[in-house]
C-alpha positions in Angstrom: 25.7 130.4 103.7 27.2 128.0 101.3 31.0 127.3 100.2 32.1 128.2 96.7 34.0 125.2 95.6 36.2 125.7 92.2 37.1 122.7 90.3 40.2 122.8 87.7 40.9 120.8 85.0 44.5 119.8 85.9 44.9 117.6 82.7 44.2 121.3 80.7 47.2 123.1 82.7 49.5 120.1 82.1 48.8 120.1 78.5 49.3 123.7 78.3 53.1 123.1 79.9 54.0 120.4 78.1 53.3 122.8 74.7 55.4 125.2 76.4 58.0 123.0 77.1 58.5 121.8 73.4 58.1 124.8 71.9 61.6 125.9 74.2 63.5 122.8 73.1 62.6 123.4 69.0 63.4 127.3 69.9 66.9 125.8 71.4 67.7 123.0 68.8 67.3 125.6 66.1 69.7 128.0 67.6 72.1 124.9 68.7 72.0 124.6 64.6 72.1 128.0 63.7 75.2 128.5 65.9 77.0 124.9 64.5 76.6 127.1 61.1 77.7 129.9 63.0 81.4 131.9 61.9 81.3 132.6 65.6 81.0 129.5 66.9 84.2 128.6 64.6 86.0 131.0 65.9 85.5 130.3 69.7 86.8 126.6 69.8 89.5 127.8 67.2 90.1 130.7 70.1 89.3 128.0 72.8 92.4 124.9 71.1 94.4 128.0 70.9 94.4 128.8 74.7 94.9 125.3 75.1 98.0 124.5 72.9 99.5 127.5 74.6 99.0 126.8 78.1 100.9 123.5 76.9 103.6 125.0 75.3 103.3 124.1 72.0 104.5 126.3 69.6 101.7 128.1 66.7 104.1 125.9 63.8 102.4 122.7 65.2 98.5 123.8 64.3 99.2 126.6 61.8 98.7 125.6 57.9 98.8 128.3 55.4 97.7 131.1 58.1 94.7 129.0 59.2 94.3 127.3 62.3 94.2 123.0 62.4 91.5 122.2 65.4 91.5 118.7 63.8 95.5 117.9 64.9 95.6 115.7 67.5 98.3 117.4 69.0 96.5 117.7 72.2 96.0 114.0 72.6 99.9 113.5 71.6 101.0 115.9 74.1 99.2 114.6 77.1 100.4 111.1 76.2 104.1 112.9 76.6 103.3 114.8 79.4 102.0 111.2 81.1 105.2 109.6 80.2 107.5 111.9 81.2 106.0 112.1 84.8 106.1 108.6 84.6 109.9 108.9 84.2 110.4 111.7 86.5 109.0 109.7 88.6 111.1 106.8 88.0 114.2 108.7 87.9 112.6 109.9 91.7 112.3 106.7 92.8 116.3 105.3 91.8 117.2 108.4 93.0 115.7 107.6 96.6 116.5 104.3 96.2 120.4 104.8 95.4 120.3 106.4 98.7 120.5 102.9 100.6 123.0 101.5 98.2 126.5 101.3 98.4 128.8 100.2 95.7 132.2 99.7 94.9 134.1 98.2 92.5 138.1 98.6 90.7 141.2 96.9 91.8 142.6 99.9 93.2 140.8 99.4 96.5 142.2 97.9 99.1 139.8 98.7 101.8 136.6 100.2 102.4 136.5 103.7 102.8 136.3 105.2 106.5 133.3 107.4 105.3 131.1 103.9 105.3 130.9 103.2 108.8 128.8 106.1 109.1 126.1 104.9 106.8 124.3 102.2 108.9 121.1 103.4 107.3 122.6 101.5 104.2 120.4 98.2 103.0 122.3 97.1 100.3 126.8 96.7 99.5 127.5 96.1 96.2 131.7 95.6 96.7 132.8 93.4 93.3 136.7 93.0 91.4 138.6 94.6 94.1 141.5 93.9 96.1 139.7 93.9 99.8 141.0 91.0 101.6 138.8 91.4 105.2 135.2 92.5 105.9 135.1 94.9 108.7 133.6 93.8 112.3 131.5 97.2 112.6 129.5 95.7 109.9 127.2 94.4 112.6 126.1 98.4 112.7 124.3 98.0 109.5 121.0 96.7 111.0 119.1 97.3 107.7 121.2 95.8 105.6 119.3 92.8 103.3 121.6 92.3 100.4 125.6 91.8 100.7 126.9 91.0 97.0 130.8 90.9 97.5 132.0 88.8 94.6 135.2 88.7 92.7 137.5 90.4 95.2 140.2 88.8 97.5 138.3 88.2 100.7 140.2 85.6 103.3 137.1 85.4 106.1 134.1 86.5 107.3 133.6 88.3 110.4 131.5 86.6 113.1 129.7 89.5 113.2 128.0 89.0 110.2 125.8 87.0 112.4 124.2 90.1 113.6 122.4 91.3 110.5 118.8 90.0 110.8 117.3 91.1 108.1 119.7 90.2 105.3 118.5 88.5 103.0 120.9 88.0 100.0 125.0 87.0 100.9 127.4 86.6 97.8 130.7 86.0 98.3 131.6 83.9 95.4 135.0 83.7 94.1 137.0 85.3 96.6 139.9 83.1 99.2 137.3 81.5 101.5 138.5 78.5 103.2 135.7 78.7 105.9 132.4 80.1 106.9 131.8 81.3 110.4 129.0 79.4 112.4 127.5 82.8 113.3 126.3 83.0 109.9 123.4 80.5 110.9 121.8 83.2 112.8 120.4 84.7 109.8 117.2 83.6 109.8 115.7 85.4 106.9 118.3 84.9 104.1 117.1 83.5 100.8 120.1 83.4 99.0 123.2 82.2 99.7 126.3 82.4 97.1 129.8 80.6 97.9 130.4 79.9 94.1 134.6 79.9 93.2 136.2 79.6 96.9 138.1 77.0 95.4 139.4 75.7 98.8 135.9 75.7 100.4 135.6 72.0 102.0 132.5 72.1 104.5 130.2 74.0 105.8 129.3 74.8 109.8 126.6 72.3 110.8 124.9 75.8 112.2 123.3 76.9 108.7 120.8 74.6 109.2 118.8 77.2 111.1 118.8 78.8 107.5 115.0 77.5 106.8 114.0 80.7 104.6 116.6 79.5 102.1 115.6 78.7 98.2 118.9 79.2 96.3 122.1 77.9 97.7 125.7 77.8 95.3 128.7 75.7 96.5 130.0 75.0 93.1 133.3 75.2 92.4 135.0 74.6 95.7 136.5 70.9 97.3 133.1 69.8 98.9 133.5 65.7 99.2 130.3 65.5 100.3 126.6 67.6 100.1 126.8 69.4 103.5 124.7 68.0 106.6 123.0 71.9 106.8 122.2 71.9 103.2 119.8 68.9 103.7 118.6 70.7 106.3 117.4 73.8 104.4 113.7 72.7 104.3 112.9 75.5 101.3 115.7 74.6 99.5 114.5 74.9 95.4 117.9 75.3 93.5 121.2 73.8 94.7 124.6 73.8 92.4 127.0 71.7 93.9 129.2 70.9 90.6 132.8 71.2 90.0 133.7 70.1 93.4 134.9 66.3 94.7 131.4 64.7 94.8 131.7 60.4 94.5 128.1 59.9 96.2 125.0 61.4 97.1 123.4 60.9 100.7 120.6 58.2 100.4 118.6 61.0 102.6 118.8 63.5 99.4 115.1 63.0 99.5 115.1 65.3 102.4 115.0 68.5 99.9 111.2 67.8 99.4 111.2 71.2 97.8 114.7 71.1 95.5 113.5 72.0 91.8 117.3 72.4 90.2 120.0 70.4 91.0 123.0 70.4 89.2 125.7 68.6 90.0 127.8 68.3 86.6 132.0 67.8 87.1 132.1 65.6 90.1 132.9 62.0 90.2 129.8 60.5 90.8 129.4 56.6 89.7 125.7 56.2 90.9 122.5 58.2 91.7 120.3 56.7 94.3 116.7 56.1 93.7 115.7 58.4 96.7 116.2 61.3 93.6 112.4 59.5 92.4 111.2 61.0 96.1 111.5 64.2 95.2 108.4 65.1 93.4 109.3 68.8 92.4 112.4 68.2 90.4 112.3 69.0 87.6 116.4 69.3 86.3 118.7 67.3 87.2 122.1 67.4 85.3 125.2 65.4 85.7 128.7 64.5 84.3 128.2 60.9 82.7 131.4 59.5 82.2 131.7 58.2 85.1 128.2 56.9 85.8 127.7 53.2 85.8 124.0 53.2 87.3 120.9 55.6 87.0 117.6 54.4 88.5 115.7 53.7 84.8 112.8 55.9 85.7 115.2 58.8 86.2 115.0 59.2 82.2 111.9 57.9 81.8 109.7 60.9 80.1 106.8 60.6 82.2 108.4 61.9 85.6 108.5 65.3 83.8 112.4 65.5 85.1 114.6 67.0 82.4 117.7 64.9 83.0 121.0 65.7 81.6 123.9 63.8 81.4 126.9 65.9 80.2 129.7 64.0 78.3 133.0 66.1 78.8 135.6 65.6 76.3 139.2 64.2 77.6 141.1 66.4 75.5 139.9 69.1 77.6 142.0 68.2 80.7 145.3 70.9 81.1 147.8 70.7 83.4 148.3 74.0 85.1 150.8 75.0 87.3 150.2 76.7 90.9 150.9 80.3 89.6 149.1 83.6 90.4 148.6 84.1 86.8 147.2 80.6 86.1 144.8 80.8 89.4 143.5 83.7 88.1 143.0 82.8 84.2 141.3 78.9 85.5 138.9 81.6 88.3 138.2 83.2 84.9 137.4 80.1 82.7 135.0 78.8 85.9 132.9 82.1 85.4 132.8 81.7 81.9 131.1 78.5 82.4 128.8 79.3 85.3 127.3 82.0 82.5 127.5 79.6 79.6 125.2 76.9 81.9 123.3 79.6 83.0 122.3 81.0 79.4 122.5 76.5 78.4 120.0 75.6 81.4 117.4 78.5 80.5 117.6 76.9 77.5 116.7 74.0 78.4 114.0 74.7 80.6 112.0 76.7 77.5 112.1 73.2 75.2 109.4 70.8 75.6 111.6 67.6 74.3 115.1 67.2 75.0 117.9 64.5 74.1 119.2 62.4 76.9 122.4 63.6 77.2 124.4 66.3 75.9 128.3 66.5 74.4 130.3 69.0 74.7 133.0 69.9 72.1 136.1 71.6 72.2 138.9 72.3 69.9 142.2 72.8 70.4 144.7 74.4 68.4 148.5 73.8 68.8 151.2 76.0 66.9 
C-alpha cells in the first residue's frame, strides 16, 4: 500500500494573506479618516484637554472663548514649565533651608559676646560673626570639629585662642579688621585652610614661623597692618596664587620671592619700596603685579615689557592726600573705614583691569580736596 502525499502551493496561501492583510489596513485608514471628520472624535480630546487642565488646576477662563473650548492654547505646555520651576525653587528654598542649619551668624554692635546657646551647636560648619563688639573667641571653639569657614571681620577681637589649632577641617579664617597684634602658632596646624584673611589689624607686625605647614593655602591678605617685611611662612606657602601685602612698612622684597612658583596677584601698592628684584621675572604665573611708584628708582626693564604677559601697575599717589590724624577712637575708626573703602575700590579697579587686553603703565590717582 502506497502513501498519499499532498503537495501545497504555499506561495497561493501567502498571497491570499497578504490581500487580507491590506484589505484591514484600507478598512482601518478609512475609519482613522472618518473618525478625524468625526464630531465625536472632537469632542473626546476636547473632553480629554478638559480633564487635563483640571487635574492641573487651571481655571475654565483660561481655555473658554465665547462658550467654546480652545484645545489649541498652550496652556498645558505653560503650566508644566511653571510647575518645573517652582519645584525647582522649592527645591532650592529646601536646600538653603538645610543648609542654614550649619550656619551661624551674628552681626550688630550690641553684642558683646557670643550667646551661651552656641556652645551646644558643634554640628555647626560655618560662623559668620561681623560689626560687633566681641573682644575674645571662646576656647570651647575646639568643639566645633566640622567647622570649615570662620568669617569674623569687623568686630573688636584682641586674640585668638590656641585652640583654634584644633579645627581640621576649616578651611576659610577671616579676621580682618579687628585689634590683632598677634597670631597664635597653633594656627599652623590647619592643614587644610585655603584662605587666610588678616586684612586691617593695623598693629599686625609678623607672623609665627609655624604657618608654613599651611601648604593648601591660595589666598593670603596681610594688608593694612605694620609688616616690615613679607613673612618667612608666607614664602613657604607652596600654593600660594594671590598675596596682598600693601599698606604696610614694606622697603624691600626677599631676593627668594621666586619661591611663590605659583603667586598669580601680588599687590603690594602703599609701602616704601625703592627697588623690585629681578627674581619677580622667575615667577612664570604672574600675571598682576601692582606697586606704589613714587618711590621706585629701579624696575627690572622686562617687568614692563608687554611680552611677559604681566599687567604691571605702578600707582602714583597724590601728596595732597597725606592728613595728619590724631590717635582718637573716633579718628581710628573713620581711617579703619577709609581702608575698607579702598580694599573695595581696588577690588572693583583690579577686576577691571584683568578684563582689558591693553593697559597704560601706570596709573594716577586724583583727589580733591575742599577747604571751607
Amino acid at each position: 500500500m502506497g502513501h498519499r502525499v499532498i503537495i501545497f502551493d504555499i506561495s497561493v496561501i501567502r498571497g491570499f494573506w497578504e490581500t487580507q492583510v491590506k484589505k484591514y489596513k484600507e478598512i482601518r485608514k478609512k475609519e482613522k479618516e472618518r473618525l478625524a471628520q468625526s464630531s465625536l472624535e472632537k469632542i473626546k480630546q476636547e473632553w480629554d484637554f478638559v480633564l487635563e487642565c483640571r487635574k492641573k488646576g487651571i481655571p475654565q477662563s483660561a481655555y473658554l472663548k465665547n462658550g467654546f473650548i480652545d484645545t489649541t492654547v498652550e496652556i498645558l505646555d505653560k503650566t508644566e514649565k511653571k510647575t518645573q520651576l517652582c519645584k525647582k525653587s522649592t527645591l532650592s528654598d529646601e536646600t538653603d533651608k538645610e543648609r542654614s542649619k550649619f550656619i551661624f551668624q551674628l552681626s550688630g554692635e550690641h553684642w558683646t559676646e557670643l550667646p551661651d546657646s552656641l556652645k551646644e551647636q558643634t554640628h555647626l560648619k560655618e560662623w559668620h560673626i561681623c560689626k560687633t563688639q566681641i573682644q575674645t573667641i571662646p576656647a570651647y571653639i575646639a568643639l566645633f570639629q566640622e567647622l570649615k569657614v570662620l568669617e569674623l571681620s569687623n568686630n573688636q577681637i584682641t586674640h585668638l585662642p590656641v585652640e583654634i589649632g584644633c579645627l581640621k577641617q576649616l578651611k576659610e579664617l577671616s579676621v580682618s579688621f579687628n585689634n590683632l597684634k598677634s597670631i597664635p602658632p597653633e594656627l599652623g596646624n590647619c592643614e587644610n585652610l585655603e584662605k587666610l584673611d588678616l586684612a586691617g589689624n593695623i598693629e599686625l607686625t609678623e607672623l609665627p614661623f609655624e604657618l608654613s605647614n599651611l601648604k593648601q593655602v591660595r589666598f593670603v591678605d596681610v594688608s593694612t597692618n605694620k609688616f616690615p617685611t613679607i613673612p618667612i611662612c608666607i614664602l613657604r606657602m607652596s600654593s600660594l596664587h594671590w598675596l596682598d601685602i600693601s599698606n604696610n612698612k614694606l622697603k624691600d622684597l626677599p631676593q627668594d620671592i621666586d619661591r611663590l612658583s605659583e603667586l598669580q596677584t601680588f599687590l603690594l601698592q602703599k609701602n616704601k619700596l625703592t627697588y623690585l628684584p629681578r627674581a619677580l621675572l622667575n615667577m612664570p604665573k604672574l600675571s598682576l603685579l601692582v606697586v606704589s611708584g613714587d618711590d621706585l628708582v629701579e624696575i627690572p626693564t622686562d617687568i614692563c615689557e608687554s611680552h611677559t604677559g604681566l599687567k604691571f601697575i605702578s600707582l602714583k599717589d597724590n601728596p595732597l592726600e597725606t592728613f595728619l590724624y590724631h590717635d582718637t577712637e573716633d579718628n581710628v575708626e573713620s581711617e579703619r573705614d577709609r581702608e575698607q573703602f579702598e580694599k573695595e575700590f581696588m577690588k572693583a579697579y583690579l577686576a577691571d583691569i584683568r578684563e582689558r587686553e591693553s593697559m597704560p603703565c601706570y596709573t594716577t590717582k586724583v583727589s580733591f580736596t575742599i577747604q571751607l
